[in-house]
C-alpha positions in Angstrom: 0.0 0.0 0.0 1.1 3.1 -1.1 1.4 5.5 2.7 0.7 9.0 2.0 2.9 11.2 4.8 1.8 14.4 6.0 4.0 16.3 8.3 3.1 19.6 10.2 4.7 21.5 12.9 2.6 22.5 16.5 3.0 25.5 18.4 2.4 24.3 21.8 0.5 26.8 24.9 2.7 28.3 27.0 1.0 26.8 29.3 1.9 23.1 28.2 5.6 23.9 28.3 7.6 22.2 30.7 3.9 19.4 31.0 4.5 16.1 30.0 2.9 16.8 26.2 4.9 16.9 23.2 7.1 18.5 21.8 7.5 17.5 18.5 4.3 15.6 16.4 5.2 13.6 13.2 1.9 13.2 11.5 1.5 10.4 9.0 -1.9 9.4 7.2 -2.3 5.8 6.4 -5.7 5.3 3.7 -7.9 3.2 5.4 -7.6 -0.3 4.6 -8.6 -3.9 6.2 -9.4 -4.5 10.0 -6.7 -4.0 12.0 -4.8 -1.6 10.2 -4.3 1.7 11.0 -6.6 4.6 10.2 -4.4 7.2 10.7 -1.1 6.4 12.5 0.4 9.2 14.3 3.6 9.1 16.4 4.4 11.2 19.3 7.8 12.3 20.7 7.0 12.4 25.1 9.2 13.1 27.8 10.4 9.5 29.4 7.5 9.8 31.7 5.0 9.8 29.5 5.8 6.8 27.3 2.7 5.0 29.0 -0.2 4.3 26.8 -4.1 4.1 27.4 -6.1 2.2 25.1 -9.9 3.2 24.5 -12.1 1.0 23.0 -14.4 2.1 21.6 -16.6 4.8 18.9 -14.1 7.6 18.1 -16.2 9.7 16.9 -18.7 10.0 19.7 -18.1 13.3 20.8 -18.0 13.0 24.8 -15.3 9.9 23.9 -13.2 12.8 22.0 -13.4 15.4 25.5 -12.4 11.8 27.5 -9.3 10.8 25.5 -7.9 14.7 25.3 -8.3 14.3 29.3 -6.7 11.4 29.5 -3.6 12.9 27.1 -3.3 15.9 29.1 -2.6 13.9 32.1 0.7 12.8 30.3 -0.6 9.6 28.6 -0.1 8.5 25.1 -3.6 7.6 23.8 -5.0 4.9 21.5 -8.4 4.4 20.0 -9.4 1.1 18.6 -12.5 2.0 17.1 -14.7 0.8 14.0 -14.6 4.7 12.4 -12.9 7.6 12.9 -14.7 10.9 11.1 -12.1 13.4 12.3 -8.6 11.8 10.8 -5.9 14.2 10.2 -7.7 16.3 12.4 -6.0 15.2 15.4 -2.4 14.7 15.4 -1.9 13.1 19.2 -4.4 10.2 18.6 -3.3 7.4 17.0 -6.5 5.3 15.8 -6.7 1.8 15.0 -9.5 0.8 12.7 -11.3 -2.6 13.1 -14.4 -4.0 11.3 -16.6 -4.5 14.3 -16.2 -5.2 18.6 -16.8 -8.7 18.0 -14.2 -11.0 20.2 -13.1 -12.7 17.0 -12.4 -9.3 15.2 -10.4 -8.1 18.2 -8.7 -11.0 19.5 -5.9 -10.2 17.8 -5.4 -6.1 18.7 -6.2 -6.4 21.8 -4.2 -9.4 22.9 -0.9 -7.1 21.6 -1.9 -4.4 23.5 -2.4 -6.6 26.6 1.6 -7.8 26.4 2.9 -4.6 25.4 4.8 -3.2 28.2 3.7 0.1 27.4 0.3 -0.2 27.8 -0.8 1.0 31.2 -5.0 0.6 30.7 -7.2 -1.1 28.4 -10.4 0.9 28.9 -14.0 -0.4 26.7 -16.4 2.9 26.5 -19.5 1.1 25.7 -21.0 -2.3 26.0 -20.5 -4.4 23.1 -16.6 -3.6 24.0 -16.9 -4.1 27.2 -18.5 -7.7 27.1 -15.8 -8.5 24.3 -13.0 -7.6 26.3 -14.5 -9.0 29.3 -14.0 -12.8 26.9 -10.8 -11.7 25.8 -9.2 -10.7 29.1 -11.4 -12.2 32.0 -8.1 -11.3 34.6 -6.3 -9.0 32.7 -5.1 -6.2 35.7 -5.0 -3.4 32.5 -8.7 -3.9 32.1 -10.2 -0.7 33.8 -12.8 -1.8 35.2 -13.0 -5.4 35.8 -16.5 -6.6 36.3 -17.3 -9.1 38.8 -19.8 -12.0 37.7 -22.4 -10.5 39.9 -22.3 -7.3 37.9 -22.1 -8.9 34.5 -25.5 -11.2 35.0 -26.9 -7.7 35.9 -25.7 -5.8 32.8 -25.6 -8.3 29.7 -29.7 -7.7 29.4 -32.2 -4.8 30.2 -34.5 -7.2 31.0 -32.2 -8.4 34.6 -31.1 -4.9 34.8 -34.7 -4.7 35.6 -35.2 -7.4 38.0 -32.1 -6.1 39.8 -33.5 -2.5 40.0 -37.1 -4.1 41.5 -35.5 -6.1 43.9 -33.5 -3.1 45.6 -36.9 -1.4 45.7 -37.0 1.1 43.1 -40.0 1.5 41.1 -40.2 -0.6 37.5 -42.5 -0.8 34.5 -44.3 -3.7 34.5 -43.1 -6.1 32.1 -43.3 -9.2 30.3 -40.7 -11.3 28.2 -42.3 -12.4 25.0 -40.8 -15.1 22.5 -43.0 -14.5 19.7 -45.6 -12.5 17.9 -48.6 -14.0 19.7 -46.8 -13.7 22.9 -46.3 -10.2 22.5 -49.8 -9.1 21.3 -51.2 -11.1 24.4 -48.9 -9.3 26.5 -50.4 -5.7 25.0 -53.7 -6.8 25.9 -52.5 -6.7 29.8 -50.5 -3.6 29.5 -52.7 -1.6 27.0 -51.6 0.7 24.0 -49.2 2.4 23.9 -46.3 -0.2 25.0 -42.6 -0.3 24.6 -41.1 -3.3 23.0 -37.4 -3.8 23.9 -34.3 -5.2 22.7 -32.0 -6.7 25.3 -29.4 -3.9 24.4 -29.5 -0.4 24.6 -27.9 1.1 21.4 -28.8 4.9 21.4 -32.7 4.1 21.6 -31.8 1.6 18.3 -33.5 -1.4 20.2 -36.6 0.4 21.1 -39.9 0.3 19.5 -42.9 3.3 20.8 -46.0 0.8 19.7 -49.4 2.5 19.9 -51.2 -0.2 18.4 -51.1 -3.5 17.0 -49.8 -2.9 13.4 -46.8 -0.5 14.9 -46.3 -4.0 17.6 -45.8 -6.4 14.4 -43.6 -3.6 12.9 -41.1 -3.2 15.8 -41.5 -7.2 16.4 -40.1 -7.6 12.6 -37.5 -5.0 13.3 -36.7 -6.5 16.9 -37.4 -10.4 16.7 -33.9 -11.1 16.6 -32.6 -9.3 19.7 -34.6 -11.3 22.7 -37.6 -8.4 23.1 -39.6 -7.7 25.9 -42.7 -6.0 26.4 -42.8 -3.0 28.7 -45.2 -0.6 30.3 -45.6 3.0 28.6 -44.9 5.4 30.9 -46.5 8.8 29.9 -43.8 11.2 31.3 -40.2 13.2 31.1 -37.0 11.3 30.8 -33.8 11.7 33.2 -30.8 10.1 34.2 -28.8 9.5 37.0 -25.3 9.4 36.7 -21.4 10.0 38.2 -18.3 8.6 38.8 -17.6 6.2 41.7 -15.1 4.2 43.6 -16.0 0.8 45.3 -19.6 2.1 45.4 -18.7 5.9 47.0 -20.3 8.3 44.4 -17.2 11.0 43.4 -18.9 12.9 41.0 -22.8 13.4 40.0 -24.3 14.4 37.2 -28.3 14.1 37.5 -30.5 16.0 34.6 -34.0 15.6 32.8 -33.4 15.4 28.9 -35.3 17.9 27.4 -34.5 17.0 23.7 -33.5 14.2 22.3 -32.6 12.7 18.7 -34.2 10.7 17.7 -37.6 12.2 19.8 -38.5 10.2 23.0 -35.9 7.2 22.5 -32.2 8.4 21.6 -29.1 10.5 23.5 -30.4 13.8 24.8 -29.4 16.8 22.9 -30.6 19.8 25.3 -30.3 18.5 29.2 -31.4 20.5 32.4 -29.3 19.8 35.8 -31.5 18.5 38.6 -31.0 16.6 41.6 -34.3 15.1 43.0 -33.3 13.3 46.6 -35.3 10.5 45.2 -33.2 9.9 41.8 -30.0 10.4 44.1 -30.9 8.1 46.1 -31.8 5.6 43.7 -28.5 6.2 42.1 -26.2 5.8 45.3 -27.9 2.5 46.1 -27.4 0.8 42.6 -23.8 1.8 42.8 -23.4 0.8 46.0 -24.9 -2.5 45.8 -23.1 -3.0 42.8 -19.8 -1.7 44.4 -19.1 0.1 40.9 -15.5 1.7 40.3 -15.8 4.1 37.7 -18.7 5.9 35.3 -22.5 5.0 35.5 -25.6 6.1 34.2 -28.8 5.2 35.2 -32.2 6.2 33.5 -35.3 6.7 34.4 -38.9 8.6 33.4 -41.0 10.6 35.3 -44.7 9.8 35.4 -47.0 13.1 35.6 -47.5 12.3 39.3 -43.4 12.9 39.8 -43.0 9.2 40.7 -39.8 8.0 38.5 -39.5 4.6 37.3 -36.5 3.0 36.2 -35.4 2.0 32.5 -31.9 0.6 32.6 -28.3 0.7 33.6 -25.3 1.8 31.4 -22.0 1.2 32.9 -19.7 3.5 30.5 -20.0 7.3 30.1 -22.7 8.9 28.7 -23.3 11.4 26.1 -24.0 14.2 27.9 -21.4 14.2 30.3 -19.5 17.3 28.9 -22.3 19.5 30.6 -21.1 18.4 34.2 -17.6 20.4 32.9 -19.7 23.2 31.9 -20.9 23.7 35.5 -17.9 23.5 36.7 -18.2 19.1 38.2 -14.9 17.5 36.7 -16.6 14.8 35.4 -13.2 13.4 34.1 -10.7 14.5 37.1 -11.6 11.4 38.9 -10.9 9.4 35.9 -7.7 10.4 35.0 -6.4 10.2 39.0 -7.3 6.4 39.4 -5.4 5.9 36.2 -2.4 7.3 37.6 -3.4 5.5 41.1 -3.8 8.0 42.8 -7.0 8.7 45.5 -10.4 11.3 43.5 -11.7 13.7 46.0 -15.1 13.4 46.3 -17.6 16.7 44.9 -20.7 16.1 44.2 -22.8 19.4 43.3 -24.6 19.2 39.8 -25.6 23.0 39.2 -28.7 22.7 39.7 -30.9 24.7 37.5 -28.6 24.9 34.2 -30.2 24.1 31.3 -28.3 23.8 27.9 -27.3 22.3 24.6 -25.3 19.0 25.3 -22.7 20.2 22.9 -21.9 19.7 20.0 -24.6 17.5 19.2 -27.1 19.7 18.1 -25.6 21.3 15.1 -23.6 17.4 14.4 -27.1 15.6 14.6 -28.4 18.5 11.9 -25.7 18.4 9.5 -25.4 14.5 9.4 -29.4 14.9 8.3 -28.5 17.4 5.7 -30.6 20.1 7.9 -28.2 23.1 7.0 -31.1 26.0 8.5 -31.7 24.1 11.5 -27.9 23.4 12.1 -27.7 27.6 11.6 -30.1 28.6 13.8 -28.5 26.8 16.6 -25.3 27.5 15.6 -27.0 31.6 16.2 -28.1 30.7 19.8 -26.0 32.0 22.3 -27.1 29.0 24.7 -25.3 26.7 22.3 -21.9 28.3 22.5 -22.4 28.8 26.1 -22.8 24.9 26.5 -19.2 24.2 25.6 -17.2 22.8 28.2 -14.3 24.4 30.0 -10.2 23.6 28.6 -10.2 20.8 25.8 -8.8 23.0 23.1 -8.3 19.8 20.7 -11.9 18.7 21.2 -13.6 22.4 20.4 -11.0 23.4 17.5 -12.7 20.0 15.9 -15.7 20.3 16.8 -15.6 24.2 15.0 -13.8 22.6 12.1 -16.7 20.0 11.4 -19.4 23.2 11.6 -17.3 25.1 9.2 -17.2 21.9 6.9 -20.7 21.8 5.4 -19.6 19.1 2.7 -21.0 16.0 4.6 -24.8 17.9 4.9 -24.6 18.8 1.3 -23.9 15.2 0.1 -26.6 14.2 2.5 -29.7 16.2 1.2 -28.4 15.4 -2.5 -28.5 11.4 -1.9 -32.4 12.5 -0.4 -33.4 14.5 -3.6 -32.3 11.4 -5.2 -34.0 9.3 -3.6 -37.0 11.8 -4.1 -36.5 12.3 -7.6 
């Protein structure tokens, strides 16, 4: 394969001199190629100290997992992404990015057992759950694993369905639900619950696995769609959605970030684009006791809904970070402080205000979401309210300089509404 090198020289802050970030950046772009190879492999010249590498697994161009790995990097680490795209190559010269064709053990057996016997590696860190269950198979003792999940925790997590029955059998409030195995099962199952009902995919997925069903043609519709992924039939709960979520050690919450999601994309089902901080002492408390019954070391979210009477019933458990955890940095709550001092072992202080009352875009999501749709005048007008720019979290100069660089680069919305008028016309 013929390697096309691109070199460029970095001024670096003043205040970065003398810091354990580079000095020097050779840049070379690699074409994408099979799985495995690199997307775009970068070297970087470090002080001796900060030859040590953490290895994320995970989407690379989710934008919280962008704000994460800068962290991480500013702490003196070398950081690798193993990911199955990467939007933003050339863009960012400190991450080297290794491109594989899914997070299937098989596809990954290979990368991630090198990483687990090179010397350099420090961490080995999944960021959402079809890595974390892989490298859970791949490297069921591996002390680089951060963190390792205990079998207790794992027959909680691997389903919604006994994320449930775990949830109930603390105490907190649950939809009623039924596991159904086919068709039939399903549309008896409505008949107790009534219309609307939520079928269910055992995994989350951004609101993928999730079918709204209002009547019985919509419930053969999402069964078609959903057959496949072990459903279950759930209770529609007529209310707002929240989340609970923060940062622990053995259990001891370290950081919080509770909010209600007042937008999301897609409507009702996927990641919140427009959040406001709250803390109800009943979602805290629901929170604390999961994670403490779980004795969780690191990020968790839980969500919930809010019936019209206030009373909040849980959905599910996600034990990675979430999208929206930029906003706790906007408030001021170091969502990823905590983070980057167990990596370097040393002891988080605990903080756990939420600034209360902020409401904002969960940025940069908004004006992302809009141009991947080929909505140019939508991504505008948010791009011309002040409560977007506002919503930026604080430091991460990498991150934002990307972010503004994908805003300014309109090509990927044009192409999008051309392939629609095609389809159209």
């Amino acid at each position: 394969m013929k390697t096309q090198t691109l070199r460029r020289s970095i001024r670096i802050p003043a205040r970065y001199q003398g810091s354990p970030l580079p000095v020097r950046v050779r840049n070379e772009f690699v074409p994408a190629g099979p799985a495995g190879e690199d997307l775009g492999a970068r070297t970087i010249d470090h002080p001796e100290r900060s030859q040590e590498i953490v290895v994320l697994v995970g989407p690379a161009d989710w934008p919280h997992n962008i704000y994460l790995a800068e962290a991480v990097f500013n702490s003196g680490y070398r950081v690798e992404f193993v990911s199955t795209a990467w939007a933003y190559a050339n863009v960012l010269p400190w991450l080297h990015v290794r491109q594989v064709e899914s997070f299937d053990p098989a596809v990954l057996a290979d990368v991630i057992r090198s990483y687990s016997e090179n010397d350099q590696v420090k961490w080995i860190i999944p960021l959402f759950e079809d890595a974390i269950w892989a490298i859970r198979k791949l490297l069921p003792n591996s002390v680089k694993v951060f963190s390792p999940l205990s079998e207790d925790n794992t027959a909680r997590l691997l389903s919604k369905q006994s994320m449930g029955r775990f949830a109930a059998g603390l105490g907190v409030t649950v939809p009623r639900e039924f596991a159904v195995d086919s068709l039939n099962e399903a549309m008896v199952a409505s008949h107790s619950l009534g219309f609307p009902c939520v079928l269910k995919g055992e995994a989350g997925c951004g609101g993928a696995q999730v079918a709204i069903c209002r009547d019985n043609e919509e419930l053969s519709q999402g069964w078609a769609r959903l057959a496949t992924k072990n459903p279950s039939l759930q209770q529609f709960i007529d209310g707002n959605p929240w989340a609970a979520s923060g940062f622990f050690l053995k259990g001891q919450p370290i950081r919080v970030h509770l909010y209600e999601k007042l937008e999301q994309s897609p409507p009702r089902i996927g990641p919140p684009t427009r959040i406001r901080h709250d803390s109800p002492g009943e979602l805290r408390e629901a929170l604390f006791l999961i994670a403490r019954t779980m004795e969780w070391t690191g990020f968790l979210q839980v969500d919930f809904i809010r019936a019209a009477d206030g009373q909040f019933f849980f959905l599910e458990i996600n034990p990675r970070p979430w999208g929206s955890m930029t906003a706790a940095n906007v408030v001021g709550a170091d969502i990823f402080g905590p983070f980057v001092d167990l990596l370097h072992n040393r002891k988080p202080k605990s903080c756990l205000e939420n600034g209360d009352g902020w409401s904002g875009y969960v940025f940069p999501k908004p004006v992302l979401n809009h141009l991947t749709h080929g909505m140019l005048i939508d991504a505008y007008l948010t791009m011309l309210t002040p409560k977007f720019w506002r919503s930026i979290p604080r430091g991460y100069p990498g991150a934002k300089r990307l972010f503004v660089a994908e805003f300014l680069n309109i090509r990927r919305a044009y192409w999008e509404v051309s392939r629609r008028l095609n389809q159209i016309f």
